[in-house]
N, C-alpha and C positions, 0 to 999 in steps of 0.2 A: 570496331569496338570489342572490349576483350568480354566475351559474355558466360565464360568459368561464375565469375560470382552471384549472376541469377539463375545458371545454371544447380551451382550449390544451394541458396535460398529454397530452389522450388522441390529438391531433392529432400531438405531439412523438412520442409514444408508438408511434403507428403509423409514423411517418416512419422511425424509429429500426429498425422489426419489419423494413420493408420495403427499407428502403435505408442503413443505418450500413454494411455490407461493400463497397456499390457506392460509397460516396461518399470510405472511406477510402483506397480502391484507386484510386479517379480523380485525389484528392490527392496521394497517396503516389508515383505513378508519375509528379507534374511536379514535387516538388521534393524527389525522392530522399529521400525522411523520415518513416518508419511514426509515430516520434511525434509529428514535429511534425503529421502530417495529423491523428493520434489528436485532439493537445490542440485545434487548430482548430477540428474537428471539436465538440468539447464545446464551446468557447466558444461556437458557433453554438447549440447545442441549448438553454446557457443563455440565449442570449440571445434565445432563442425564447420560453423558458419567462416571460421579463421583459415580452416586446414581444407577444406573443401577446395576451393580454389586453385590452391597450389599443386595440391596432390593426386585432383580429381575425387571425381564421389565414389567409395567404396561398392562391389558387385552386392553385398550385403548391407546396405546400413544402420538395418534395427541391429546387426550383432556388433559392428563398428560402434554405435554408441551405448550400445549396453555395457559393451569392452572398456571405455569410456568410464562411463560412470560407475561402475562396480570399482575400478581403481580411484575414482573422489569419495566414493562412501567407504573403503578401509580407509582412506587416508583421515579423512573426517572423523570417523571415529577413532581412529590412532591418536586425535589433537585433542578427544575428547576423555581417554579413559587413561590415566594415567598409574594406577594402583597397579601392581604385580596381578594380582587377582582382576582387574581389568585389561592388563598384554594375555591373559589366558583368555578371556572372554575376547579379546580383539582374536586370538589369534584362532579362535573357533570358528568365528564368523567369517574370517578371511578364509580359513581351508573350505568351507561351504559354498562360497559364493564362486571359487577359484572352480572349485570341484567342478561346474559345470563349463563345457568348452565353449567359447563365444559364437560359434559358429551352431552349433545346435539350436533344433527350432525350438522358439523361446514358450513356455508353456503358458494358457494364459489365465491368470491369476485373479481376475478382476472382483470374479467373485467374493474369494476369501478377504479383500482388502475392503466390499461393500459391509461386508457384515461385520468386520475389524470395526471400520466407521461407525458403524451398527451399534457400537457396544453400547449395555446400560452404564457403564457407568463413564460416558459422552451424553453432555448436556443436550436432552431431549431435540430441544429446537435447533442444535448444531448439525443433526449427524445426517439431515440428506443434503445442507449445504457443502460438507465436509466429503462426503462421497463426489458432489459432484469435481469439488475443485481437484479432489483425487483421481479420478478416476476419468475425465474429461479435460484435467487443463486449466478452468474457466477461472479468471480473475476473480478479483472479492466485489466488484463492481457490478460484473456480471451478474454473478449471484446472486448481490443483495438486490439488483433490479426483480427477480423473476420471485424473491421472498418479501418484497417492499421494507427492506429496511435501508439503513444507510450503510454505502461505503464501507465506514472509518469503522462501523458496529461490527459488519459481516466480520471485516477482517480479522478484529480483536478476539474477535468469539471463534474464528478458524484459528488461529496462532493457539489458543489457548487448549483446543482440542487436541489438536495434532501435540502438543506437549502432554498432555494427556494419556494419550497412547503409549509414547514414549517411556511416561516413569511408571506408567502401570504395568508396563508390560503387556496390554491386550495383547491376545495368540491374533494370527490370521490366519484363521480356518473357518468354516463352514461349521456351524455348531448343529450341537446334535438335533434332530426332529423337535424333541422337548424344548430346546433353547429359541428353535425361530420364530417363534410365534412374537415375542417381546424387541423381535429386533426386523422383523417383516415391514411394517410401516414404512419406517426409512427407507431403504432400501427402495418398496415401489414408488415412493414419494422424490427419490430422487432420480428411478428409472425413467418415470413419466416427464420429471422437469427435463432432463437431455431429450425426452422425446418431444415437448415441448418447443423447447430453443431448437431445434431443426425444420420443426414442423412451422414457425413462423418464418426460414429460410426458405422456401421452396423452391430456390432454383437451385443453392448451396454455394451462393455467390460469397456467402462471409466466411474467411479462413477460420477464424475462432470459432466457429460453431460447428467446421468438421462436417460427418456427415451424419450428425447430432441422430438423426431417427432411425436410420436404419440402425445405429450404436443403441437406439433406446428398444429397439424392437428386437434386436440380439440378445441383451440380456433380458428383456420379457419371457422371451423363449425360454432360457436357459434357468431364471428362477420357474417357469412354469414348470418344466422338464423336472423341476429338483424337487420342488410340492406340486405335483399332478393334483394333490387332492384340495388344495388352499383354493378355495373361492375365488379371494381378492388380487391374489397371483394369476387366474385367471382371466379373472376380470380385467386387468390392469394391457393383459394382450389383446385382450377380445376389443379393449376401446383405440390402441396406439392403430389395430390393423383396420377399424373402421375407420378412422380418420386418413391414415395412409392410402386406403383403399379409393379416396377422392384427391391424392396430390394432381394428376393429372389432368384435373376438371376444375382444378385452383388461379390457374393461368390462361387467357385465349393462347390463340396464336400469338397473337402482338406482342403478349409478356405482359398481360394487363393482368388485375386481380378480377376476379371474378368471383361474387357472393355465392354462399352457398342455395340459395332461391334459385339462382337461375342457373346455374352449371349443369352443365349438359350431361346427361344421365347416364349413355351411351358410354361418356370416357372414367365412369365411375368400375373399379376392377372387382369384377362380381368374384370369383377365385376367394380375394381379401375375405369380402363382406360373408359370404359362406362359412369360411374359415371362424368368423368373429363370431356368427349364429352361432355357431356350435360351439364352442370354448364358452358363450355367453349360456346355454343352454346346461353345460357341462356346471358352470361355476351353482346355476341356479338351485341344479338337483340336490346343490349341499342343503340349502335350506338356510343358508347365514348369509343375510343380504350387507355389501358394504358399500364404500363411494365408488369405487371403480365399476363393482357390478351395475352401482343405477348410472355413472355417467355413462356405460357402454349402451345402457340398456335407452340412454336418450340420444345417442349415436344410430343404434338399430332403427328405431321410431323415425330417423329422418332417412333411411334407407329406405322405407317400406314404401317410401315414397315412387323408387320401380316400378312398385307393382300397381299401388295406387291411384296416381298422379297426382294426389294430394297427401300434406303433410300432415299430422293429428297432433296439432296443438295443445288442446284438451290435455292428451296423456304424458307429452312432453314437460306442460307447466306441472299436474302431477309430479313426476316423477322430478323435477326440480323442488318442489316442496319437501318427495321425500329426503334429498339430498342435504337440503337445508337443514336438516334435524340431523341429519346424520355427520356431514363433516363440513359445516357453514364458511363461506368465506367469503371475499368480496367477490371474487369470479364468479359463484356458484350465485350470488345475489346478484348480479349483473346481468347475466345467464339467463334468470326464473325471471325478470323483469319483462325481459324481452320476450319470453315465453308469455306472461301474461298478455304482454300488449299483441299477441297474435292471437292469443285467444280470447281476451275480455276487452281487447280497443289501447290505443295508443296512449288512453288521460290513464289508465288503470295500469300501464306501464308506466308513467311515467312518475307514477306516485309512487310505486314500491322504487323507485330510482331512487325520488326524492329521501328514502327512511335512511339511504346510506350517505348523507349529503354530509354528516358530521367525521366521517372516517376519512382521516387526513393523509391514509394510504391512496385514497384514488386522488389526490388532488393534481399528479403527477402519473395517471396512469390513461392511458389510450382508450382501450374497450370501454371504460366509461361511459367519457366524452363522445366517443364515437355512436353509442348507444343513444345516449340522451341526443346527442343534434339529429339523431335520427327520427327521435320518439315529438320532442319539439317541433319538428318541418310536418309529421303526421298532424298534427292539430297548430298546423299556420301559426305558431310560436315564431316565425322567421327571423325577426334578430338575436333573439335569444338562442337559436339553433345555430344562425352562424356564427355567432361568440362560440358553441361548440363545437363546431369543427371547426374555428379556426385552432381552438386548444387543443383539438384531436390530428389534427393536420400538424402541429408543432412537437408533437409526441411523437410520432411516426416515425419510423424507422426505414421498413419496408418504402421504397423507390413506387412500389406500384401499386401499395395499398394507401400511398399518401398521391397519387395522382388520382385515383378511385374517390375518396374524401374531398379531394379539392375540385372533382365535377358535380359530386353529391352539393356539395358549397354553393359551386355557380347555378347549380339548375335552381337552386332558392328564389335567386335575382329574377330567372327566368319565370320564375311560376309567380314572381309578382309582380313582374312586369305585365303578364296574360291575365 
């Protein structure tokens, strides 16, 4: 069997993991155009996917498809500007792009395309969906899951941005100290959601998701690195490296998921959790508390657990209260529930559940359901809890957090059968 074309696929495939954010953002910043770079960008990959086979895979193939798509985005633009005073504008952009040889290491831009997306005048609630699908790849699907809206919404409201950019001509650049303050939000809000969707991959078994966290922990760096002195930039690394700091204590052996209660302590990477103290410690001395400083600062709190052997509830539901006042959401109330039911008892969790019962965002969301049948089987609710995980077991994604849910399910039976 001739195996050139999964041989090409897996070549595309990594090309894609390694470099689709650095190649969109290299595009995007010479002819002002998130989608024209997007669609560029795919032609090349299909036409990787076609030539690959025949020709073999290129020793190079981030500059093979850059080469690619730099020749679809003049041509694209050539279909597009037709005025005399637009063949001069084409013909700028083309000595520009030409200017650089294909074979040079490609520079990586991602930044200046995050805060391009960034701009104020990109609709508020667009602009870390808009970085992500730029800058990661991710479908409108994707998105709208991790933002709970719909599909058909994400997309109309990405389509509409990215033309945005376009006629306005936003720069892609890195604005000056004065300018990032109004455009920082987005940006961490969308660094966190890539570090999110990877961080719920933990083996890195889904192509689409890339290797989502160490790419969200890259750029944490790299905006910390840019405002050492922003708080929330700090904070935002201080909580991706404490969660990171427990991937290896996420999984047994077997491949099973393993709650954060019982995961062995031992395979928690003290190196990370060090690192996060201090970046945590660093953000604090400013004195301007945000959501990333307190969700790090309720990361730390179940660290301290090392030293402890116990976890401090008490300050954890704390510091989700303050959270809730500060940047309220259905997670962060999801979260502080469960927090309380570790610290005030299972009925007292399960009532601050019940205040979110009317937000028709969770009616299709996981951690919920998953919460609640847990907080139900605590106070012998048992049908009522297995109605929720069976809704939590059908949400489930995760292979091994949906085998985890459906033994939590049967031990139900079991404890009332005894």
């Amino acid at each position: 069997m001739d195996s050139r074309p999964e041989i090409a696929r897996a070549a595309a495939d990594a090309a894609a993991r390694q470099s689709y954010g650095k190649l969109v953002a290299y595009l995007a910043a010479r002819i002002r155009d998130v989608a024209g770079a997007e669609d560029a960008l795919a032609d090349a990959f299909a036409a990787a996917l076609e030539r690959w086979p025949q020709t073999g895979v290129p020793e190079k193939p981030e500059a093979w498809l850059l080469a690619v798509a730099r020749k679809r985005s003049v041509d694209a633009i050539r279909r597009r500007l037709t005025s005399e005073a637009g063949r001069d504008h084409l013909r700028l952009i083309a000595e520009e792009i030409e200017a650089r040889m294909a074979d040079e290491d490609l520079p990586d831009e991602r930044l200046r395309l995050m805060f391009a997306c960034a701009h104020p005048a990109i609709e508020a609630g667009v602009r870390a969906p808009l970085i992500l699908q730029a800058i990661l790849g991710f479908d409108a699907a994707t998105i709208a899951s991790a933002f709970l809206v719909s599909p058909a919404t994400m997309g109309q409201r990405l389509v509409r941005a990215k033309n945005r950019i376009r006629e306005t001509g936003i720069p892609f650049r890195v604005p000056e100290r004065a300018e990032l303050g109004e455009r920082l939000d987005a940006v961490l809000e969308a660094i966190y959601a890539a570090f999110a969707e990877g961080w719920s991959d933990p083996a890195g078994t889904e192509t689409r998701r890339r290797n989502l966290a160490t790419e969200g922990i890259w750029l944490g760096r790299l905006v910390a690195s840019l405002m050492p002195d922003e708080p929330e930039a700090l904070g935002l690394l201080a909580l991706m490296l404490f969660a990171e700091a427990r991937r290896a204590a996420r999984r047994n052996a077997a491949g099973d998921y393993v709650p954060l209660a019982e995961q062995e302590l031992a395979l928690w990477d003290g190196a990370l959790i060090d690192e996060a103290e201090t970046l945590l410690r660093r953000a604090a001395a400013k004195g301007v508390v945000g959501r990333y400083q307190l969700e790090a600062a309720v990361q730390s709190a179940h660290t301290t657990r090392r030293l402890t052997g116990r976890t401090d509830w008490i300050a954890i539901k704390h510091l989700y209260d303050a959270l809730s006042m500060v940047a309220g959401s259905p997670v962060i109330s999801i979260n502080r529930a469960v927090a309380i039911a570790e610290a005030d008892g299972a009925a007292a969790g399960l009532s601050a559940l019940d205040e979110l019962g009317d937000d028709k965002r969770l009616h299709d969301y996981q951690p919920y359901w998953a919460a609640r049948a847990g907080l139900l089987a605590r106070i012998d609710k048992t049908r009522e809890a297995a109605a929720a995980y069976d809704r939590a077991i059908g949400l489930e994604r995760d292979p091994a957090v949906r085998r985890f849910l459906q033994e939590r399910r049967a031990g139900l039976g079991r404890a009332e059968a005894d």
